[in-house]
N, C-alpha and C positions, 0 to 999 in steps of 0.2 A: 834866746831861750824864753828870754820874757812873753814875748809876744806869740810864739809858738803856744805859750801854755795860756794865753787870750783869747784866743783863736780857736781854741778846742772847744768850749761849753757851745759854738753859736757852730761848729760843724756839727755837734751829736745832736745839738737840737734840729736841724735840716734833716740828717739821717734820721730823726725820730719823724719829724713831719711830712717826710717821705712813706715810711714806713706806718703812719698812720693810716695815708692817704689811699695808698697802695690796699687797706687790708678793709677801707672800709666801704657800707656793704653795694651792692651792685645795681643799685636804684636810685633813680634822683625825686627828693617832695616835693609837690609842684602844690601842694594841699594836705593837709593831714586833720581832721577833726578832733577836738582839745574841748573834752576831755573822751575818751580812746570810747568809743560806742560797742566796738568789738571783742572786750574783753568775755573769755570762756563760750563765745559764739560758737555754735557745733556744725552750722547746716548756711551756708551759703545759696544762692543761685546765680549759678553761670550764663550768661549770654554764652550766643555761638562768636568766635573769633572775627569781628570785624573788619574787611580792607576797605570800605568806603572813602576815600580819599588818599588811600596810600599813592607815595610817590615809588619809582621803581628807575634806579638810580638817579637819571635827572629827566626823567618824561614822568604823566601819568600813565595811569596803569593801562585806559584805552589806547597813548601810542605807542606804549612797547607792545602792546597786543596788536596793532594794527601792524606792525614790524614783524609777526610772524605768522608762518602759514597754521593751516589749521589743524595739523598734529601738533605743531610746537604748544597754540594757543590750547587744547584740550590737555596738554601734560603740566601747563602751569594751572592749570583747576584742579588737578589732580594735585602738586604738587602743596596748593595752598590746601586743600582739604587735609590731607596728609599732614602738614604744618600743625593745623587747628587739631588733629585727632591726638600727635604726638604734647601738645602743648595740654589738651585734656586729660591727659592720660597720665603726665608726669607729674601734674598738679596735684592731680587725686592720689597718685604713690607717694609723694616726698609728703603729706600733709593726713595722713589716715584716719586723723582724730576729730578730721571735721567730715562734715558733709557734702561734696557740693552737689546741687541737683539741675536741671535744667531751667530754662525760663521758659513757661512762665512758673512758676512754681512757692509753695507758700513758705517763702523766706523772708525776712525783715532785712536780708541786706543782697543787692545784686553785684555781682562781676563782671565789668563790661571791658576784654580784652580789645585795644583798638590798635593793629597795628599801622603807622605812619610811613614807614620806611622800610626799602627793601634792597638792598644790592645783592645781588645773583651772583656775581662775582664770575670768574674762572677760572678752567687748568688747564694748560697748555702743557705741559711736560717742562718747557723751558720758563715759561712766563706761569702767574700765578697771582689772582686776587681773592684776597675770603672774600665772603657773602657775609651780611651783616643783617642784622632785624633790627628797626626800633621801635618798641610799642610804649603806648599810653593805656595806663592801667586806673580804670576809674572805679571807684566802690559807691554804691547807692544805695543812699536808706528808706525810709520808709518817707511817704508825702510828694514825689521824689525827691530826694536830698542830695546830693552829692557830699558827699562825706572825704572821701580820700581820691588825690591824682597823682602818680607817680609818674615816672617812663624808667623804660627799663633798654636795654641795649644787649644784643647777643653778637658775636664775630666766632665764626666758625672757616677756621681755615682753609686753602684750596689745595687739597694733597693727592700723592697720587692714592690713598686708601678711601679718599673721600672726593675725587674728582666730580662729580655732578651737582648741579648749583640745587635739583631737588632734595637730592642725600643732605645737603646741606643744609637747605632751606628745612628739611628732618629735624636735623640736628638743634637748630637755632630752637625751635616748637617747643624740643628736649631742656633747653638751658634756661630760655624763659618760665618755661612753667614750672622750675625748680627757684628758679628768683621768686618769680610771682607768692610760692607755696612759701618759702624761706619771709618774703615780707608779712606774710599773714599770718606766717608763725608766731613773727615778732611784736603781732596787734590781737591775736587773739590769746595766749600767753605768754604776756610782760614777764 
């Protein structure tokens, strides 16, 4: 009994540090500027969505594109564009109190979404992999500065309600720019 009642403070503390880990938030700092520049900032400016060097599961982006004919390759420009509109879109809803505007534009601090990572994933009915985004999210300030780096990470599953790796690649656009909006929350009112 002894030992049973020993044993207990170092299991709740596991399940608390599980449950920490679990809740906490959905961005890695890779950089954070000290002391917070962005406090009650109203008006941002956005770069357009970046793939310059994304990988696209284990090729570059030229050899899966060299991998498909040329309806496939004009529906993955469509699909990144689509990406980039849903990820602007949800940024400027989840965050209403700020501004973001385009670049080039007269703001003291830029948004430069850069995504690195891409798995397209699949649905087969039988078989099934999500699609996954992972972007680097950089903040730049005046002189240019680099002020903040994050990365952020989206997995959107392969179902049959969401079977195509574009719907998907949608979707990830969606959940990003809700992270992205939720980080800036948390730097423009502490």
């Amino acid at each position: 009994m002894t030992a049973m009642i020993s044993t207990r403070p170092w299991f709740l503390a596991c399940l608390l540090s599980l449950f920490t880990v679990a809740c906490g938030p959905p961005w890695t700092v890779v950089a954070k500027a000290v002391p917070n520049p962005f406090v009650n900032q109203r008006s941002f400016a956005v770069e357009p969505v970046h793939f310059e060097g994304v990988r696209i599961g284990e090729k570059s982006e030229a050899e899966y594109q060299a991998s498909k004919d040329a309806e496939q390759q004009s529906s993955w420009d469509e699909d990144k564009r689509a990406f980039a509109s849903e990820f602007g879109r949800e940024l400027t809803e989840e965050l209403p109190e700020v501004q973001f505007v385009s670049v080039p534009a007269p703001s003291p601090f830029v948004v430069r979404p850069v995504v690195t990572f891409i798995e397209p994933g699949f649905y087969a009915y039988v078989a099934a992999r999500p699609s996954e985004v992972r972007m680097t999210l950089e903040i730049w300030g005046p002189g240019p500065q680099r002020l903040d780096v994050l990365e952020f990470r989206a997995v959107v599953p392969a179902t049959m309600t969401n079977p195509s790796s574009g719907g998907r690649l949608r979707s990830a656009g969606e959940v990003l720019g809700a992270q992205v909006a939720e980080y800036l929350r948390t730097r423009v009112f502490p």
